[in-house]
C-alpha positions as CSV (number, residue, x, y, z in Angstrom):
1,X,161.8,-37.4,-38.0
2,X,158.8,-38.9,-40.0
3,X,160.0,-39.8,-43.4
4,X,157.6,-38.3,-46.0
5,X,158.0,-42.1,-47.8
6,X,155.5,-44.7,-48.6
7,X,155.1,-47.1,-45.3
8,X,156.8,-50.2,-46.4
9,X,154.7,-52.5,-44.5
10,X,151.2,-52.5,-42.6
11,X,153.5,-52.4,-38.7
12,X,155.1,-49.2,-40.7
13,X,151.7,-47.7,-41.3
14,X,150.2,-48.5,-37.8
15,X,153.0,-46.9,-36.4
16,X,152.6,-43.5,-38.2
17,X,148.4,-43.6,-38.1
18,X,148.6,-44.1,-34.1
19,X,151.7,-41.4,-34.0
20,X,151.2,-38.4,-31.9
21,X,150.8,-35.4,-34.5
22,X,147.9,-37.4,-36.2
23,X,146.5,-38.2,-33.1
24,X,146.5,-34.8,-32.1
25,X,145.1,-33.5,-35.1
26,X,142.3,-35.7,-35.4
27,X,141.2,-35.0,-31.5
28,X,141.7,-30.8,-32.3
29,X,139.5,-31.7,-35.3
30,X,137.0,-33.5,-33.1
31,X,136.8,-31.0,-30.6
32,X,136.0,-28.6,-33.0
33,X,133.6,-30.0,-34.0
34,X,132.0,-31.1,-30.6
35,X,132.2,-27.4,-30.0
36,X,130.6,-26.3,-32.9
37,X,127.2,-28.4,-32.4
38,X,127.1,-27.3,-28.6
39,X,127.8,-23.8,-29.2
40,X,126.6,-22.8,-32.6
41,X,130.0,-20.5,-32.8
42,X,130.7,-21.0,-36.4
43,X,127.0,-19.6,-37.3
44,X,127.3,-16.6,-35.3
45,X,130.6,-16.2,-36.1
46,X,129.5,-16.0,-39.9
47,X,125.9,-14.3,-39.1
48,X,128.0,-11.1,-37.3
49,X,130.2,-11.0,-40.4
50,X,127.2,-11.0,-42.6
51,X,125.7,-8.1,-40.4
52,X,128.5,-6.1,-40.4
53,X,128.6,-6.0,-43.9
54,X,124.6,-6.0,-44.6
55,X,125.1,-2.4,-45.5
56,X,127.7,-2.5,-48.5
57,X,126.3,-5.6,-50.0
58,X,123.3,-4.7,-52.4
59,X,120.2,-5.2,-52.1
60,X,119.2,-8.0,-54.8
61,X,117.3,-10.6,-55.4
62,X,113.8,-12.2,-54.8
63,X,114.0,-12.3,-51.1
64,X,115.0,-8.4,-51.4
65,X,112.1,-8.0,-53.3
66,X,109.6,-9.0,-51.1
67,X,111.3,-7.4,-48.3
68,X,110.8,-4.0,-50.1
69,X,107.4,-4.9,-50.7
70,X,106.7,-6.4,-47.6
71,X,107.9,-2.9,-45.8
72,X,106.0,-1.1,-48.4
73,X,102.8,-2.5,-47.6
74,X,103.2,-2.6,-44.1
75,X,103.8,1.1,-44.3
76,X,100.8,1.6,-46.6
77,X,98.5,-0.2,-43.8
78,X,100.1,2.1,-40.9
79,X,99.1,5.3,-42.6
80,X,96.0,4.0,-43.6
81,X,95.3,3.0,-40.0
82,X,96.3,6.3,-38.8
83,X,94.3,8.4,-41.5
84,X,91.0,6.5,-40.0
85,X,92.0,7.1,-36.2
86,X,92.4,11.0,-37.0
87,X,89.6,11.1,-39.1
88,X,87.4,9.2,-36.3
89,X,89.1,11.8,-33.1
90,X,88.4,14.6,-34.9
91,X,84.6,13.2,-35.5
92,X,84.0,13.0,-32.1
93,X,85.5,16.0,-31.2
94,X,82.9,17.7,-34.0
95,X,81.0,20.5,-32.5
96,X,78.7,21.1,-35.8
97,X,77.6,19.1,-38.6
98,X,79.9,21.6,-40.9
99,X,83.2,19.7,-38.9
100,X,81.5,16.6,-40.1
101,X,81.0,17.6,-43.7
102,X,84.6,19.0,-43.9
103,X,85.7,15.1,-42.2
104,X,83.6,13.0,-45.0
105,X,85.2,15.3,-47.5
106,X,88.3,13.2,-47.4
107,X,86.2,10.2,-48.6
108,X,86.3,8.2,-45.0
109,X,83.4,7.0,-42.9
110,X,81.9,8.2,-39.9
111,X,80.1,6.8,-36.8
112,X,79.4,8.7,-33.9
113,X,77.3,8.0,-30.9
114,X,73.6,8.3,-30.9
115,X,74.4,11.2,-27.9
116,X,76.5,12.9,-30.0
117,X,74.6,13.2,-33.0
118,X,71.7,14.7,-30.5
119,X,73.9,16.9,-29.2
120,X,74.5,18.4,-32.4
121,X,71.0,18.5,-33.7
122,X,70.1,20.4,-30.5
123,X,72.6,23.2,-31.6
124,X,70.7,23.6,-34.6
125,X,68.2,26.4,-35.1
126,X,65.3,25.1,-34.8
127,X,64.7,25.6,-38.7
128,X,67.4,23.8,-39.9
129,X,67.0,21.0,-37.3
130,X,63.1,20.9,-38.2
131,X,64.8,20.3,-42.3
132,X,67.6,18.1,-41.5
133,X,65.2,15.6,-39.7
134,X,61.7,15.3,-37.9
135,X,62.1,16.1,-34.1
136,X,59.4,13.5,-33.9
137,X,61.2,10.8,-35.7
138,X,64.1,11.3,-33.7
139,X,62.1,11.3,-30.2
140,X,60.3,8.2,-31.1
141,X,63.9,6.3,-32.1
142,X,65.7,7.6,-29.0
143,X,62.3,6.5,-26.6
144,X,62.6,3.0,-28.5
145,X,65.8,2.6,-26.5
146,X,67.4,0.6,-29.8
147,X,69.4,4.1,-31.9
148,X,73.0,3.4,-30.8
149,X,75.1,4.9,-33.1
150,X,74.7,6.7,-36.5
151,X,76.8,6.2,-39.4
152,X,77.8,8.6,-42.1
153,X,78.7,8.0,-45.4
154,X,79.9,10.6,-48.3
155,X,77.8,10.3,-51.5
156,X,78.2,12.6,-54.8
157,X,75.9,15.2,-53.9
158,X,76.3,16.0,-49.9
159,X,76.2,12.5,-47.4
160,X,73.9,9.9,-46.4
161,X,73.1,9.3,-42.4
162,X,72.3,5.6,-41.4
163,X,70.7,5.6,-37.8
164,X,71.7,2.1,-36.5
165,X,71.0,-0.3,-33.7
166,X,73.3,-2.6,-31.6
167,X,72.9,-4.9,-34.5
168,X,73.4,-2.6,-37.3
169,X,70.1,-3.1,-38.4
170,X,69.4,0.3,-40.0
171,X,66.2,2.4,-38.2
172,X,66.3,5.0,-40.2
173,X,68.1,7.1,-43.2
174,X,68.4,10.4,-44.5
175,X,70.0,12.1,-47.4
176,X,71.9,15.8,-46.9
177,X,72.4,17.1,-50.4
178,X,75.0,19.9,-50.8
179,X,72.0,22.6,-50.5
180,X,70.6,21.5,-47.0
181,X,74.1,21.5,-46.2
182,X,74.9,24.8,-47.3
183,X,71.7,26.0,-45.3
184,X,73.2,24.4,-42.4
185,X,76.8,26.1,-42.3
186,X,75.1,29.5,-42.5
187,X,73.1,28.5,-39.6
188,X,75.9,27.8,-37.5
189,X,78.0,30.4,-38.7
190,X,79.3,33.3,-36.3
191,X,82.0,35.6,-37.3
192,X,84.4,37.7,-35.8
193,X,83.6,40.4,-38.2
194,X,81.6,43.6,-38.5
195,X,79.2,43.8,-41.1
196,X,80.1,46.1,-43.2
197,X,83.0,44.4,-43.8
198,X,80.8,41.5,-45.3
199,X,80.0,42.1,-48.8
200,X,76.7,40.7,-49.1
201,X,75.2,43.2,-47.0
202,X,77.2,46.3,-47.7
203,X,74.2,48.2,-49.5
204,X,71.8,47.3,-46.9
205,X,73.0,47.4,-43.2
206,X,70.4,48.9,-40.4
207,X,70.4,49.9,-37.1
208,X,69.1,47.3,-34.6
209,X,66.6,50.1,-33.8
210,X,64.7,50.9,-36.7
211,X,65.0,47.1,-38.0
212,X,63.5,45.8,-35.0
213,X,60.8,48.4,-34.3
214,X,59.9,47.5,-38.3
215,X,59.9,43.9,-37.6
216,X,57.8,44.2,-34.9
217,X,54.9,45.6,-36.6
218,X,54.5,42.4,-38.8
219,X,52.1,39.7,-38.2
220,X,54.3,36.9,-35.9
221,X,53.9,33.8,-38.7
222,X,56.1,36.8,-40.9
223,X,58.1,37.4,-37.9
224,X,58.8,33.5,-37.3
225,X,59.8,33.2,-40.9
226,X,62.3,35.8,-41.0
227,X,63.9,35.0,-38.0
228,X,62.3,31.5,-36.7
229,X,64.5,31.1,-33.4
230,X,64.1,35.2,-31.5
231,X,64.1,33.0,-28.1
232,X,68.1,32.3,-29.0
233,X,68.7,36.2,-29.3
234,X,68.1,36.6,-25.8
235,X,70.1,34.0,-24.5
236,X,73.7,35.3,-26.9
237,X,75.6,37.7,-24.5
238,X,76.2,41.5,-25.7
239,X,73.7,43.8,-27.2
240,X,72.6,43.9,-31.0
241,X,74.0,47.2,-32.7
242,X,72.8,46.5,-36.5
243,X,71.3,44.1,-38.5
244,X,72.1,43.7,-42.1
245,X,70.0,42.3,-45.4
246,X,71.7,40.2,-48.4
247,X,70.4,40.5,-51.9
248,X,71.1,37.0,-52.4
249,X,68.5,34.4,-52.4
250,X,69.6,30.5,-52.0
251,X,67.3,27.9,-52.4
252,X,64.2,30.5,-51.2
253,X,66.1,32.0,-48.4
254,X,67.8,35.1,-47.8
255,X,70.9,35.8,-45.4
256,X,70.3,37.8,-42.2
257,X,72.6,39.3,-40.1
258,X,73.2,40.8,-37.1
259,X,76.0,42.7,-35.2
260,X,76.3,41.6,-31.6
261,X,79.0,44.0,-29.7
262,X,80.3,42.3,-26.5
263,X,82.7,43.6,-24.5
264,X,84.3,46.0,-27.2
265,X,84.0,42.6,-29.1
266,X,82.1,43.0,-32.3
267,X,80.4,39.2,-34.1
268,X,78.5,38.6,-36.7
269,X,75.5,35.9,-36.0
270,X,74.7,34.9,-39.4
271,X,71.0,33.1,-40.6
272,X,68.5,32.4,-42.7
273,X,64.6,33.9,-43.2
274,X,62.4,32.7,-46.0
275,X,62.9,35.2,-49.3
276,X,59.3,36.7,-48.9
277,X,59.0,37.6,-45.6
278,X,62.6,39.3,-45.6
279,X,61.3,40.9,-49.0
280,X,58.0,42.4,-47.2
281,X,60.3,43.3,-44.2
282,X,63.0,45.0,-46.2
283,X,60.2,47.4,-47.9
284,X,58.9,48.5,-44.9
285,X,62.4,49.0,-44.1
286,X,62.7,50.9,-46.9
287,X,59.2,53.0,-46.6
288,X,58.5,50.7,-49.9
289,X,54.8,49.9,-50.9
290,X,55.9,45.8,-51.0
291,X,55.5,44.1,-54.5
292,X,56.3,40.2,-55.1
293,X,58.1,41.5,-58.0
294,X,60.7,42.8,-55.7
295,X,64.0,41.3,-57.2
296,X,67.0,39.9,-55.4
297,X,70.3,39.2,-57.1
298,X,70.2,35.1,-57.9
């Protein structure tokens, strides 16, 4: 046995430095630590006891801050990017320009191709399209060959439309207040309804007989401006049962409209004719001497 003493003499101390527990310990030592620099076992040893406990440590400190923040913002950006995909898919899948108003009512942008934007103009009646925007100005930009896309953009009264080219240079811009808008919607509008179950024209609904053979005996500029677009009557499948009058006037127009039953399915086609043509209309309707003073609930 080693004694646990104090070498007496330098041969003593060689003898114990070169004896075989030392020597063994120092080369378990080294291979250790050979092992550890070729392997990296100590690290991932440590790393998987760090991950296993991850959860019940808590979360503190600077780098834990900017983690949170850093997951925060990152989640911030994903919703924002998938606010402005939904809100772009459901612009391009817009069949009217009231789809669009409803999209820019969320505060985003829109751009949709110059074809689209066409396509919806053309669904217009030919009123409305006539005072959204010049048929003229929009055949001379589309036979320039440069309108590639148009860009809406809210605004505090209704929405501005840019028509752009392929350099976003802009060729020309409109504004749609909330009025012209308004106009539009009842335009477009077709209900599954019957009309008397429409308030506004409760007190004056008329068979498609007697309002037609009435509106027929009217010059055709009245005619026109009570209901500007006839040619689309004849094109909507069913037959018109009765027509009805509102007594509200918006922006110099009155509502009009019409029962179309189709297939034991009854609609409600819905429009606009200027306030004193309908007025002169609704008194011969009426077997009324007409009178401009002829009042309509404002």
């Amino acid at each position: 046995m080693d004694s646990w003493t104090a070498p007496h003499d330098f041969s003593e101390w060689l003898r114990r430095m070169f004896a075989i527990r030392p020597l063994a310990v120092t080369l378990l030592i080294c291979l250790v630590g050979i092992s550890e620099l070729r392997f990296d076992w100590a690290e991932q040893m440590v790393g998987r006891f760090l991950a296993t406990t991850n959860a019940s440590r808590p979360e503190s400190g600077s780098i834990w801050e900017k983690g949170h923040r850093a997951a925060s913002a990152h989640q911030t950006l994903d919703q924002i990017i998938t606010d402005k995909q939904t809100i772009q898919r459901e612009a391009r899948e817009a069949q009217n320009f009231s789809q669009i108003a409803r999209t820019l009512s969320k505060g985003q942008d829109v751009i949709l191709a110059a074809s689209h934007f066409q396509m919806l103009y053309n669904a217009l009646p030919p009123e409305r399209a006539g005072e959204l925007l010049s048929p003229y100005t929009l055949i001379r930009m589309h036979s320039q060959g440069q309108w590639d896309r148009t860009f809406f953009e809210p605004a505090d009264q209704g929405f501005s439309v840019y028509f752009l080219n392929r350099d976003n240079r802009v060729l020309h811009q409109l504004q749609i207040d909330n009025r012209l808008l308004e106009r539009i919607e009842q335009g477009e509008s077709v209900r599954s309804e019957r009309l008397d179950l429409l308030p506004q024209f409760s007190e004056r609904i008329y068979g498609a007989e007697r309002f037609f053979t009435a509106l027929e005996q009217m010059p055709e500029d009245l005619r026109r401006s009570i209901i500007p677009w006839p040619e689309n009557l004849l094109k909507a499948p069913g037959r018109i049962r009765r027509a009805g009058i509102s007594d509200e006037v918006l922006s110099g127009y009155i509502e009009i409209g019409l029962e179309i039953e189709d297939n034991q399915r009854t609609r409600v086609v819905l429009f606009q004719g200027r306030d004193w043509a309908v007025g002169r209309l609704r008194a011969l309707l009426e077997g009324e001497q007409f009178q401009n003073e002829i009042e309509f609930t404002r």
